[in-house]
C-alpha positions in Angstrom: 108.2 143.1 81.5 109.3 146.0 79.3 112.8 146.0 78.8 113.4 149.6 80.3 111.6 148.6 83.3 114.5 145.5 84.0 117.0 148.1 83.3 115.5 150.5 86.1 115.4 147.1 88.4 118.9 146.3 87.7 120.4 149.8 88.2 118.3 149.8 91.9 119.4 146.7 92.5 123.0 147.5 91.9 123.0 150.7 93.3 121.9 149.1 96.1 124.3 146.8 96.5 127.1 149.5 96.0 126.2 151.2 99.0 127.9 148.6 100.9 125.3 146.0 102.3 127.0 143.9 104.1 125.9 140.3 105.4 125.4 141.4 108.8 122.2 143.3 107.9 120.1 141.5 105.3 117.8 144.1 103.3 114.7 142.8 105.1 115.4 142.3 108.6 118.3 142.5 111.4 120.8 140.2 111.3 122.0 141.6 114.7 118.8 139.7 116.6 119.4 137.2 118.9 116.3 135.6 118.0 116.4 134.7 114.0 114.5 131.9 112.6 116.5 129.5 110.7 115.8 130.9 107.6 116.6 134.6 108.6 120.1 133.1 110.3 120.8 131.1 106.6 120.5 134.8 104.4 122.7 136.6 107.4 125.4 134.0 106.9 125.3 133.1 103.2 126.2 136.1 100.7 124.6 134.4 97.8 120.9 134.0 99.6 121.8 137.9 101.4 122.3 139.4 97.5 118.6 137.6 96.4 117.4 139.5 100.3 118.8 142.4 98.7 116.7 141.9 95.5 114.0 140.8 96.2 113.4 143.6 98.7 114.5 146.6 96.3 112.4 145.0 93.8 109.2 144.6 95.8 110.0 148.5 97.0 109.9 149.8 93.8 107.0 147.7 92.8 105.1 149.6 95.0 
């Protein structure tokens, strides 16, 4: 991957997270449903696996 391209998916990915996304709304999904699967329930209540939500979505949008 060229180099300018990772800075172009780190400045989305941080501007993205400066908007204030907060755990209650992962990037991919509502966290507000009453019926999550377990996996959606584990990103709405643990920052760490939100942030890669957050990532993985803004990467895959500007991939295509």
């Amino acid at each position: 991957m060229a180099p300018h391209f990772r800075t172009l998916i780190a400045g989305a990915v941080a501007m993205t997270c400066m908007t204030g996304i907060v755990p209650a709304q992962a990037a991919s999904f509502d966290c507000e449903k009453t019926d999550l699967a377990a996996d959606e329930k584990a990103i709405c209540e643990n920052r760490a696996l939100n942030d890669a939500d957050v990532k993985m979505v803004t990467t895959f949008d500007i991939l295509s």
